[in-house]
N, C-alpha and C positions, 0 to 999 in steps of 0.2 A: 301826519298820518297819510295824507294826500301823496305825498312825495313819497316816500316808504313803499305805499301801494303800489304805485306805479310800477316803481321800481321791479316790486315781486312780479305782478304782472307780465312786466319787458322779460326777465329773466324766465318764466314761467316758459313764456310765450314762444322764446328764443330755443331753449329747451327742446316742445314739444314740436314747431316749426323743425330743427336738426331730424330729430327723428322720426318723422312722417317724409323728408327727404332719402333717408337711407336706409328707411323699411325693406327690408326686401317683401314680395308677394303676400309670403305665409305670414310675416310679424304685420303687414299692413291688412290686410284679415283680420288679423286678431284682432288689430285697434278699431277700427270700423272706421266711423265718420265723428266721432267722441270728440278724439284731440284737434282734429282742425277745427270743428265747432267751436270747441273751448277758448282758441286760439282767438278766433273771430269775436268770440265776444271781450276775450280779452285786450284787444286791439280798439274798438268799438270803445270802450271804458275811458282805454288814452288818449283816443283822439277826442273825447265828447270830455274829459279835463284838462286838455291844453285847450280847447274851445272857450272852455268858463273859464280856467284861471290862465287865460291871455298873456295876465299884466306882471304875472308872481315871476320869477325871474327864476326862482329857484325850483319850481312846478317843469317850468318852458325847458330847464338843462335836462331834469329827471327825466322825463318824456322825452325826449329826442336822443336821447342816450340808449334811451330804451326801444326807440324806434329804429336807433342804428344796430344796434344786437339784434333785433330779429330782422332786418333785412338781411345781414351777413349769413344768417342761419337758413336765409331762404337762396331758391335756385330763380333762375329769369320769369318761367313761367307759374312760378306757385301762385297758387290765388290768396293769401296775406298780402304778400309784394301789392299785388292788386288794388285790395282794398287800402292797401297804405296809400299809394298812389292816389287813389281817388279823392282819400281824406284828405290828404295834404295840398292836392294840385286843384282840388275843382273838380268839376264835370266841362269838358274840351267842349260841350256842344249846345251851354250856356248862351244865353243872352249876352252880347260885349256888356262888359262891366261891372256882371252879375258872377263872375265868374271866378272871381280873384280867391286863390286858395291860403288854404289854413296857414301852411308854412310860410308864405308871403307876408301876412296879416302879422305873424309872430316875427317876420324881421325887421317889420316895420315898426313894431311897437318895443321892438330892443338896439333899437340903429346904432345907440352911442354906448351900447355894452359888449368890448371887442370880444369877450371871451365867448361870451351865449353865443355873439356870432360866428365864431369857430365852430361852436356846438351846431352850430343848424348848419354852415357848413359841411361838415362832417355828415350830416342827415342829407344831403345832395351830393357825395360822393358817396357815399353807399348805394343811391338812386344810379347815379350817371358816371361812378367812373371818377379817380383822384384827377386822371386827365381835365374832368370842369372844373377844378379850381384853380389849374394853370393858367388855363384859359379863361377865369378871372382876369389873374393877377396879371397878364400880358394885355386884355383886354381895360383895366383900370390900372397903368403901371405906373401912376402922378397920385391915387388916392389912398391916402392912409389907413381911411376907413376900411378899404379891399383888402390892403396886402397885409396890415398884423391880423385880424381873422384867417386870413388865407394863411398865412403864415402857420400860425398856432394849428392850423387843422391839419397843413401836411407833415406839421408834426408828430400829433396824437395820431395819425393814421400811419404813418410808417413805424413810430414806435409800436404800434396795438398789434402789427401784421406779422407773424411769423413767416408763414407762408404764401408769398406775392402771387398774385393772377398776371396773367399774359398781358391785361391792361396795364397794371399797375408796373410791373417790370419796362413797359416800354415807354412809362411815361419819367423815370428814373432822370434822363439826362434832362428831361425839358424843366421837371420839378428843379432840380439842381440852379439849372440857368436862371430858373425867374426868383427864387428866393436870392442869389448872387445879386441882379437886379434889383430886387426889391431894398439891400442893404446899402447898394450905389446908391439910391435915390433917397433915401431917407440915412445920412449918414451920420447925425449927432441924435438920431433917436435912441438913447440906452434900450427900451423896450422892446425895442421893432429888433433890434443888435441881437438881444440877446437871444429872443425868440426864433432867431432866423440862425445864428450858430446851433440854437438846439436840433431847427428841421434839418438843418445838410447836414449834421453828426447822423440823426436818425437815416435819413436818408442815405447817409455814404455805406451807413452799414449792411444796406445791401446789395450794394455793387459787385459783391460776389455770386450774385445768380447770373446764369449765364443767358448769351444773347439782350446783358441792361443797353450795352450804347452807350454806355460813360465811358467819355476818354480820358485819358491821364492829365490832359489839357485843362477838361473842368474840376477835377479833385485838383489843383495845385490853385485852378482859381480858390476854390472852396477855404483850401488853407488861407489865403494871402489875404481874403478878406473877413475871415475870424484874425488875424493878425493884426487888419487893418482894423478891423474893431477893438481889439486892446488898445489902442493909443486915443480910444475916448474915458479912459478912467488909467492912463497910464499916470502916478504919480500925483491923483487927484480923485476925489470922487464926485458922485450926483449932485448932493444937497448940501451936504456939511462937512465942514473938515474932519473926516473919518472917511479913513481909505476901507475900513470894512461896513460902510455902509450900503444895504443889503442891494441894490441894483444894481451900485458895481461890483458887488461881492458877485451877484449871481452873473453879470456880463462875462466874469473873468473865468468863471467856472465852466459855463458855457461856450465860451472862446477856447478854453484852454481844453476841453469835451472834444470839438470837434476837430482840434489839430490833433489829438491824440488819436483821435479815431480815423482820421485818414491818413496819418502819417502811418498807421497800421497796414492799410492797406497799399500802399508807396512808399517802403521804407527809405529808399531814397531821396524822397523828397523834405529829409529832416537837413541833408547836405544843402539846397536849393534854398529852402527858407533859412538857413544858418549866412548863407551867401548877403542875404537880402535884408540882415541886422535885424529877425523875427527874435534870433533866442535874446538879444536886450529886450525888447518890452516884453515877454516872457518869464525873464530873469526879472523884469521890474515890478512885475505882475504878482511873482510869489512872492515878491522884497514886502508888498504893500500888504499882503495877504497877513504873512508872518508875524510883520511888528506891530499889523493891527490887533494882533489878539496879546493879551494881559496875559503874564507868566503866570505858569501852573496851571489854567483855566482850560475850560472844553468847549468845543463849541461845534455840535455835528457838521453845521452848514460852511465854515470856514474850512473845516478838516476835509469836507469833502474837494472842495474849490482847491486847498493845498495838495491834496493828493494829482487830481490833474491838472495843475498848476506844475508838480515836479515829472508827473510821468512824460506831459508834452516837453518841457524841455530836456527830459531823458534823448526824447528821440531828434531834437535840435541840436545838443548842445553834448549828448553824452552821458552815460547815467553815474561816471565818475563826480561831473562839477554840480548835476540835478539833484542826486542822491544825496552823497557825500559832506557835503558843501556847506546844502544846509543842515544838514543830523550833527555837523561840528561845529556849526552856529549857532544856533539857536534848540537842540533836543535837549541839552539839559536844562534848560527854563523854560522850554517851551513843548509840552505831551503833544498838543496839535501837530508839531512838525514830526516829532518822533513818528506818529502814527502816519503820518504821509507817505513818509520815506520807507515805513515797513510795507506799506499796504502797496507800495509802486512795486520795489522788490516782488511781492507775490504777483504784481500784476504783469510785470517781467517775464516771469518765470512762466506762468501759465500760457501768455502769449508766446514763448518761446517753443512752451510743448506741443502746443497745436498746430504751430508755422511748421515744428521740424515732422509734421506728418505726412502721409503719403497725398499727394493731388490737394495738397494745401497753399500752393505759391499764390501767391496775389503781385508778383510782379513782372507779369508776360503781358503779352495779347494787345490789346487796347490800351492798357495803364500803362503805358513809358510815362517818363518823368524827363525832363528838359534839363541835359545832362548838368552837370555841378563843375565847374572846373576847379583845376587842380585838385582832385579827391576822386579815389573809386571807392573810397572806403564804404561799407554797407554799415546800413543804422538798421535793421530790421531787428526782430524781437529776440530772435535767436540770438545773435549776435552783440544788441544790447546787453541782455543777462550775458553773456561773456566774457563782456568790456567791464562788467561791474567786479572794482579788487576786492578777491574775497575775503583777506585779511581783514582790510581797511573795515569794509563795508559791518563786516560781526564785532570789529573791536568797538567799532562807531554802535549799533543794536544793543551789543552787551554795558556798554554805557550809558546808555539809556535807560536801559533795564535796571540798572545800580541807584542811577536817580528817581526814577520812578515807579520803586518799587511797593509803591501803597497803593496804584491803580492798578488792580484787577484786568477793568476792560484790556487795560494798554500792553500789558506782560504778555497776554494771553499774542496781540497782536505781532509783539515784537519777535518772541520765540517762533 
C-alpha cells in the first residue's frame, strides 16, 4: 500500500508540477495556489516515507522513481525542485556532521544493491545533470561498485529520454567513452558486459541530434567492444553447460542490440567489423542461440536475442547468409528461428524506408568510418533489403509457413 501510494503520489505530483509550468497567465489564475500546495504536501508525504522506511529496498526504488518524475516535470527555479533539494541534501548551513542528507543515508544503507543504486543515481542526474555520473565513472574508474550502477543509470536515462537537453546532448561522446572504459576494466564481468552493451546501444541512438560530438572513431570503438564482449560466452556459457542460459542468453542479445544499432548509424561499418573476424563470433553467437532452444518450442527471450542475433549479422555479414541460412536450417524445426528471420526482414524494410527519406543520411559529418579495404560496397538498410533474394527469401517464409501452420502467433508474423 505504502509503495502504491507513493507511486500515485509521484505521478499525481509530476502531473500537476508540468502544468503549473506551462500555465499560461489566465489558466494559472484559475488554478490559484491549490496545485502547488497539493504538490508540497505531496512531496512532504515521500520524503517523510523514505525517512521511516529507509531499510525497505522496495519503498527506497518507489520514491526515488517518483522523485525523478517530478523533477523532470519541474523547470531550475520551481520551488518543488527546492524543497526536494532540501529534503534529500540537508540544510548547507548545518552544524558539520549534523548535516548528512536523506539521499546519502539511503545510499549508504543500500551500498551492495547495484540496482537501487542506479535508481538513486538516476535521482542525481535529474538534480545535476547525466554529465555527474560521468564524472563518477571517470572519477572511480577501478570500482565496480561505481561503474555497474553508473552504468545501468545511463542507461535508463537515455533510453527514458526522447527529447535530449543541451546538457545531455553534449555529454553523448564522454558517456560513450567512459561506459567503453568501464568494459576495458572490468572484462569477464557478464553483468557489467551486458549492461554497458545496453547503455552505448541506448546511447548511440541518439547520435543523430545534432551538435552530439560523437565521432565515427567512438561508434566503431562501441562496436568492437560489444564484439569483444561476445567472445565471453562465445561457444560456452556462465554457470552450466547450456549456452541458453539466461546471462549469456541476455549478454548476446545485448551485444548483438548494440552492433545493430550502430551499425544503423555507420552502415559501413558492418564491412570494418567483417574485416576484423566480428561476423564469426556473431555467426557463433546465433549458432548457440539456435540449438539451444528444443524443436517446436517458444521462448519470448531467446526469440528476441535470435532476432538481433540475425539482424547484426545482416549488417556484417549480409542479409543473404544472416537471413537465409538460418530459415534453411533450422525454420522447419525450429518457430524461434522462423520468427527471427521474419521479424529481421520487417526490420529491414522499415529501416530501409526511413534511410531512403529526405535529410535522413547518418553517414556524413563527423561519422566517417576507417575505410574497409578492398570493398566499397554499402551495408546500409536500404541496400540490405535489396541484397535480400526475393525468391529465395518468400520460398524459404512460405516454408515455414507449411510447417508451422498450427501456430497462429507465427503465420500471422511470417505473412
Amino acid at each position: 500500500v505504502l509503495c502504491e501510494s507513493s507511486f500515485i503520489l509521484g505521478r499525481c505530483a509530476a502531473f500537476l508540477a508540468w502544468e503549473l509550468q506551462h500555465a499560461g497567465a489566465e489558466r494559472a489564475a484559475e488554478l490559484g495556489t491549490a496545485p502547488l500546495e497539493a504538490c508540497q504536501v505531496a512531496i512532504a508525504a515521500i520524503l517523510d516515507l523514505l525517512q521511516f522506511r529507509l531499510a525497505d529496498q522496495y519503498t527506497v526504488r518507489t520514491v526515488c522513481e517518483s522523485i525523478t518524475e517530478i523533477l523532470e516535470a519541474c523547470d531550475e527555479a520551481s520551488p518543488l525542485r527546492m524543497q526536494l533539494c532540501r529534503g534529500l541534501f540537508g540544510n548547507a548551513d548545518a552544524p558539520s556532521g549534523q548535516n548528512e542528507g536523506l539521499l546519502s543515508k539511503v545510499t549508504s544503507a543500500h551500498v551492495s544493491n547495484d540496482q537501487l543504486q542506479a535508481t538513486i543515481m538516476g535521482v542525481m542526474a535529474a538534480f545535476q545533470g547525466v554529465s555527474w555520473i560521468v564524472q563518477e565513472m571517470l572519477q572511480h574508474s577501478t570500482s565496480h561498485a561505481v561503474q555497474l550502477p553508473a552504468i545501468r543509470a545511463l542507461g535508463a536515462f537515455y533510453c527514458n529520454q526522447l527529447d535530449l537537453d543541451v546538457t545531455a546532448i553534449r555529454a553523448l561522446p564522454e558517456a560513450l567513452r567512459a561506459v567503453i572504459m568501464a568494459m576495458a576494466s572490468f572484462p569477464e564481468n557478464l553483468i557489467l558486459q551486458q549492461h554497458s552493451c545496453y547503455a552505448l546501444c541506448m546511447i548511440a541512438e541518439h547520435v543523430a541530434e545534432p551538435d552530439n560530438g560523437v565521432s565515427g572513431e567512438v561508434l566503431v570503438h562501441c562496436a568492437a567492444a560489444a564484439g569483444q564482449a561476445l567472445h565471453l560466452v562465445h561457444g560456452r556459457c556462465d554457470s552450466r553447460d547450456n549456452c541458453a542460459s539466461y546471462n549469456a542468453l541476455y549478454l548476446r542479445k545485448e551485444a548483438t542490440r548494440c552492433i545493430a544499432a550502430v551499425c544503423r548509424v555507420l552502415p559501413d561499418l558492418g564491412c570494418w567489423l567483417r574485416e576484423r573476424g566480428v561476423h564469426e563470433v556473431l555467426a557463433g553467437a546465433l549458432r548457440s542461440t539456435a540449438e539451444s532452444m528444443a524443436d517446436g518450442k517458444r521462448d519470448i527471450e531467446a526469440e528476441e536475442t535470435l532476432c538481433l542475433e540475425v539482424l547484426a549479422l545482416s549488417y556484417v555479414l549480409g542479409p543473404e547468409m544472416a537471413v537465409l541460412e538460418p530459415l534453411r536450417r533450422w525454420g522447419a524445426a525450429k518457430p524461434a528461428v522462423a520468427r527471427a528471420a521474419a521479424d529481421t526482414v520487417v526490420e529491414l524494410a522499415r529501416a530501409a524506408a526511413s534511410s531512403d527519406g529526405p535529410g535522413n543520411s547518418t553517414t556524413t559529418g563527423s561519422h566517417a568510418v576507417p575505410p574497409a579495404t578492398g570493398t566499397s560496397k554499402q551495408s546500409g538498410p536500404a541496400a540490405l533489403f535489396r541484397a535480400l533474394p526475393v525468391g529465395g527469401c518468400s520460398e524459404a517464409l512460405l516454408a515455414a509457413m507449411r510447417v508451422h501452420v498450427a501456430d497462429e502467433e507465427l503465420q500471422g508474423r511470417l505473412r
